[in-house]
Every structure is written in structure tokens, then in C-alpha cells.
C-alpha positions in Angstrom: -12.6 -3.8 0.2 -10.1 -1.9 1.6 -9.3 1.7 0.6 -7.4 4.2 2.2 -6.4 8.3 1.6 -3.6 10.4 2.5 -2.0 13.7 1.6 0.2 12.9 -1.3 -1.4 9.8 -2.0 -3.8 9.1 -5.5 -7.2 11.0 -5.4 -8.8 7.4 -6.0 -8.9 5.6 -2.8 -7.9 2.3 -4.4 -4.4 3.7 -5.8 -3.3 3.7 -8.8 -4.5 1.8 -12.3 -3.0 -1.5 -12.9 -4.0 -3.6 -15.9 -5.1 -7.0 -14.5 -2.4 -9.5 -15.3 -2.2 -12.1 -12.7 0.2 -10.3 -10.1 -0.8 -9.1 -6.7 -2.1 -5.3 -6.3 -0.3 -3.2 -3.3 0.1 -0.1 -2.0 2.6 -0.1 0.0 6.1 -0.7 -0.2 8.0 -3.0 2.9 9.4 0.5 4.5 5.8 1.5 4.4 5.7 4.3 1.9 3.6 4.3 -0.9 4.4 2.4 -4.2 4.6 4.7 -7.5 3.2 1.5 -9.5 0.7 -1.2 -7.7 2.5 -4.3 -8.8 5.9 -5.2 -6.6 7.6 -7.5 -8.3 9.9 -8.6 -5.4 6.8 -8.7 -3.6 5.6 -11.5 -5.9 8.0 -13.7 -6.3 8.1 -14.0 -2.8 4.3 -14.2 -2.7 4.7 -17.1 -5.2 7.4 -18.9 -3.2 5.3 -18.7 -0.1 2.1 -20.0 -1.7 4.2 -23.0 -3.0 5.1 -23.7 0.2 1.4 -23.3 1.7 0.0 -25.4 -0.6 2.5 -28.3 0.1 1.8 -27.9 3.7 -2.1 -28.3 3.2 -1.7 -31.3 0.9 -0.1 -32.5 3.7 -2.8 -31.9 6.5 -5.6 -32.9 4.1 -6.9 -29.4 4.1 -10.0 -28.6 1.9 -9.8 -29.0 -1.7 -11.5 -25.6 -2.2 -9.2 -23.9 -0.6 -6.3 -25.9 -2.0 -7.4 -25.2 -5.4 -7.7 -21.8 -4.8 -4.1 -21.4 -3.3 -3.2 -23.4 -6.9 -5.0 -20.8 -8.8 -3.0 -18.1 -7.2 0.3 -20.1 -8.0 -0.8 -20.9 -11.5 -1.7 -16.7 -12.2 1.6 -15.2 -11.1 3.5 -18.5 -12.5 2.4 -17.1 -15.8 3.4 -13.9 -15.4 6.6 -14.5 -13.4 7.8 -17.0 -15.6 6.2 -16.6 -18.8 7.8 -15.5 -21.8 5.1 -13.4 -23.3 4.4 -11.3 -20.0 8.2 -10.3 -19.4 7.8 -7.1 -20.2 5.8 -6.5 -16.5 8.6 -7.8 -14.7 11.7 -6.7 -16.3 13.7 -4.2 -18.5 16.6 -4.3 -20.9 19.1 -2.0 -19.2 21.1 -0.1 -21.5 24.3 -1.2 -19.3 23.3 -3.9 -17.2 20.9 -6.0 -20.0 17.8 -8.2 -18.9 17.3 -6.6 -15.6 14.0 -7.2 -13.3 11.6 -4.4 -12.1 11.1 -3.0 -8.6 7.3 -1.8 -9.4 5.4 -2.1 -12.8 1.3 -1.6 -13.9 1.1 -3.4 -16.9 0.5 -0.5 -18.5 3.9 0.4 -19.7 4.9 2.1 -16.2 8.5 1.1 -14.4 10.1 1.8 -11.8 13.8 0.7 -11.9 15.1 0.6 -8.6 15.2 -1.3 -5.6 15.1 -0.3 -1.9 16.7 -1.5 1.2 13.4 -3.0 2.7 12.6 -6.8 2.1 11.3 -8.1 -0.1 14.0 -6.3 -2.5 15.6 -7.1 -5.7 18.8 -8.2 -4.0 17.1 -10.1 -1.5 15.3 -12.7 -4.4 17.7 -15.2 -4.0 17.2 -15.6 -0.3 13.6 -15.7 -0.4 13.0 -17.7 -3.5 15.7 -19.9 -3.0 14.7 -22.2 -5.7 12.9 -20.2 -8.0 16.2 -18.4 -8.8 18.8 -21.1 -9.0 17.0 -21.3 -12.2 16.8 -17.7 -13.0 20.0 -16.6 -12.3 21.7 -15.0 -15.4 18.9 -12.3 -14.9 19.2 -11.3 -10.9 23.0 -11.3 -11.5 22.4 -8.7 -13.9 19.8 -6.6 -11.6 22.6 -7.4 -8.5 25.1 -5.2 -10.5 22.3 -2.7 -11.5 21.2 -2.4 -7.8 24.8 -2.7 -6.5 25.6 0.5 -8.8 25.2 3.9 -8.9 22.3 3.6 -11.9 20.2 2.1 -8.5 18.7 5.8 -7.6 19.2 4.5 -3.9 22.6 3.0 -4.2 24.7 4.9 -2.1 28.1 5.4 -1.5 30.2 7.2 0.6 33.7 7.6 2.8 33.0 4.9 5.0 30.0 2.8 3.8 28.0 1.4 0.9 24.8 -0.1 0.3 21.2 0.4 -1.0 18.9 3.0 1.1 15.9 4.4 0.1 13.1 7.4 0.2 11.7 6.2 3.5 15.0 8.1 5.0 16.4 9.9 2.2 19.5 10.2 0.2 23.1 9.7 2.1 22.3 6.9 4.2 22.5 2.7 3.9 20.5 0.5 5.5 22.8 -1.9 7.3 19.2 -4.9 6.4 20.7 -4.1 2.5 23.8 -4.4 3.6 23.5 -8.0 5.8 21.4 -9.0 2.5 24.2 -8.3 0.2 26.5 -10.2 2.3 23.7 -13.1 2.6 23.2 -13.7 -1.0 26.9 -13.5 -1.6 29.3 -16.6 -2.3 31.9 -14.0 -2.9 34.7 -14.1 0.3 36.2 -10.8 -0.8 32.3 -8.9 -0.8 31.0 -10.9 2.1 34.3 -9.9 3.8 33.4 -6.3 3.0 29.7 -6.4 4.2 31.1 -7.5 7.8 33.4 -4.9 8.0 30.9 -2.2 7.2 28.5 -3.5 10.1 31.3 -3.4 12.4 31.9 -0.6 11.0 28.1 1.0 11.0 27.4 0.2 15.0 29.0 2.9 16.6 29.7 1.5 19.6 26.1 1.0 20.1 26.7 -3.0 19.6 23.2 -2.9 17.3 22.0 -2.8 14.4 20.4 0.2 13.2 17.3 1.6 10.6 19.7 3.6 8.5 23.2 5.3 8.7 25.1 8.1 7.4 27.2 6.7 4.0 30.0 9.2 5.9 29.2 9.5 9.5 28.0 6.2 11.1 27.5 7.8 14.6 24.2 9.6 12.9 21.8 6.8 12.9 17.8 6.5 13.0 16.7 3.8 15.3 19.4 2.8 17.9 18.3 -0.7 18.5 16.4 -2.1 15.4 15.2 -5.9 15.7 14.7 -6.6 12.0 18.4 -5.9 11.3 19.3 -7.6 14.9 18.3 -10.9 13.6 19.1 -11.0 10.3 22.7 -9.9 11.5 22.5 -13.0 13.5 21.7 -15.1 10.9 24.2 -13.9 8.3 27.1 -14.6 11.3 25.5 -18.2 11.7 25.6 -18.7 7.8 28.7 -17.6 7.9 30.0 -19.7 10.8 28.4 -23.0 8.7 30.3 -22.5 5.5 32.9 -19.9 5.5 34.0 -20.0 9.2 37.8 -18.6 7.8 36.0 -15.2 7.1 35.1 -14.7 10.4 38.8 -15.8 12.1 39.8 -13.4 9.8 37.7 -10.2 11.1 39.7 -7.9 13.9 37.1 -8.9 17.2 35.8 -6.4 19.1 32.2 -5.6 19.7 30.1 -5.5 16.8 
């Protein structure tokens, strides 16, 4: 099994204790540092969306029903905790000010971590990756959108110029224009989507790219000049845009973004 050690890291090689429940033990966070609790709950709904969609696709090329079964397996453990009354206490919180609100990282032992973090799969990203899964859920992301969209998000920041959700991979006083293009993609809001595209044009400093993360007050300081991830999704949230609310984008000033 795999096992790994590093300065900083848990003196046990396998990280930290988690109480078997069904979910999916990590280590690592999407930016690639190390998760505080070894469940990531945006990690499995997206884990259970993806399975869903495996298993349809080898029900359809007659795949073996061993392995089938097994994918169903999968599907049926984190259906139980991901959508079962009795185990919501792994994958969500009552907020003082926001109410039912779900959990970046959890260990079924009592440990949370509320939060979210710019890197996908987030919190604020749920909607676009579990398309389904939270048309029926959506009472409770709305109310972790304003918790992770807020200044009780420990990475939420804001400054003179820009806004968004950044995270400990760069530090405090920076956005990450991927949690701001996700913001804008999970939107149906004009007015915020409106916003989001004027922050990136606002965020590229003349570089025409998207970049890792940016200065909440200074977007010429920047890590990562050129950054693909951001490049594309960019893309896609003009296309989407372009599809269903091509007003918005007559109505952006156009010069180089």
C-alpha cells in the first residue's frame, strides 16, 4: 500500500486516523498539500459522480460483472454516507450564521475542517462537477456558497481590486483566478457573473493569461505567468457564457483579457 513521509507531515506513514465510514481516504489536497483530516468531502462527491458515470459506461460495453459490481459497491458506500441521514454529521456542520453547511475535510471522528480552497474539487465547485447530484441538494451548497463566499471562509479573501477564495498552498492576500472562473461558472446571477469577468480582465496584467494566484491588491504580483488549468477553464466559462448569457459579454469594455 502506499505510504509516504515528509517533514511536517504525521509520524505514521499512512496519515492520519479516520474512522472507516464508507468515504475515500486521502492525503492530499488538489493544490497538493497535505489534508489536516483524510476524508475530502468535495473529493467524494465528485468521486461518486464519476463512479456513476463509469459504471453506466461499462454496463454499456458489457464489461465484467466483477468489476461492475465492485464499481456498485463503491457507489452504494459513499451513497450512504453522502446522502444518508444518519452519517451527516461527516459531511457537514450547522454554521452558527450560515446554517446546514458542508465540510471541506472530516475523520469521522468528530474532526472538521470548515473551509474550502481554490483548487478543484472545492465546495464551490460541487455544482459543476456533480451536476445532478446537487440540483437535488441545493438548499445546503447555497448555504456553504455564502459561507465560502464570506469572510468566515479562512481563505476568502478580499481586497482593493479583487475577491475570491485562495488558500495555504500560496498564503494569505492572494485569489486564485480557477475560484474565481468557478464562482462565475456556478453562477446564474448576471450581476456576480458580471463581476467574476471583470476581475479576470482585471487579474491578467497585460499578460493575456491566466495565472496560479494573484495579489487581492496588486494583480501585477502573480505566481505562474501562464497557467493551463485556469487557461481552459477561462475558456469554457466565456463559451458558457457565449451559450446562454451572450448580453453579459457585449456588455464587457473589450480589450485583451
Amino acid at each position: 500500500s502506499y505510504r509516504f513521509q515528509r517533514q511536517g507531515a504525521p509520524s505514521d506513514p499512512r496519515g492520519n486516523q479516520a474512522r472507516p465510514n464508507g468515504l475515500i481516504y486521502s492525503y492530499f489536497r488538489p493544490s497538493d498539500d497535505l489534508q489536516i483530516y483524510p476524508y475530502l468531502i468535495p473529493a467524494q462527491f465528485f468521486a461518486y459522480h464519476s463512479l456513476k458515470q463509469l459504471l453506466n459506461l461499462t454496463n454499456s460495453l458489457n464489461w465484467a460483472d466483477e468489476f461492475r459490481l465492485d464499481i456498485n459497491n463503491l457507489i452504494t458506500d459513499l451513497r450512504s454516507v453522502l446522502f444518508g441521514i444518519k452519517n451527516s454529521d461527516i459531511i457537514t456542520m450547522t454554521h452558527p450564521k450560515h446554517g446546514l453547511i458542508y465540510l471541506y475535510e472530516s475523520n469521522g471522528f468528530g474532526g472538521k475542517a470548515a473551509m474550502d480552497d481554490a483548487n478543484i474539487p472545492s465546495l464551490l465547485s460541487l455544482p459543476y462537477l456533480c451536476p445532478t447530484e446537487f440540483f437535488l441538494n441545493r438548499s445546503i451548497y447555497q448555504n456553504t456558497r455564502k459561507f465560502v463566499l464570506s469572510k468566515d471562509n479562512p481563505w476568502f479573501m478580499r481586497g482593493n481590486i479583487l475577491e475570491g477564495v485562495g488558500g495555504p498552498h500560496i498564503g494569505y492576500g492572494t485569489v486564485w483566478p480557477l475560484a474565481i472562473i468557478m464562482r462565475g461558472l456556478t453562477s446564474n446571477d448576471d450581476e456576480e457573473i458580471r463581476s467574476c469577468l471583470r476581475m479576470l480582465q482585471k487579474s491578467h496584467s497585460n499578460t493575456g493569461y491566466m495565472h496560479e494566484a494573484i495579489s487581492v491588491d496588486d494583480p501585477t504580483q502573480f505566481t505562474r505567468p501562464w497557467f493551463a488549468w485556469a487557461n481552459s477553464l477561462f475558456g469554457e466559462f466565456v463559451w458558457k457564457i457565449y451559450r446562454e448569457k451572450r448580453y453579459l459579454l457585449n456588455e464587457i469594455e473589450t480589450r485583451k483579457v
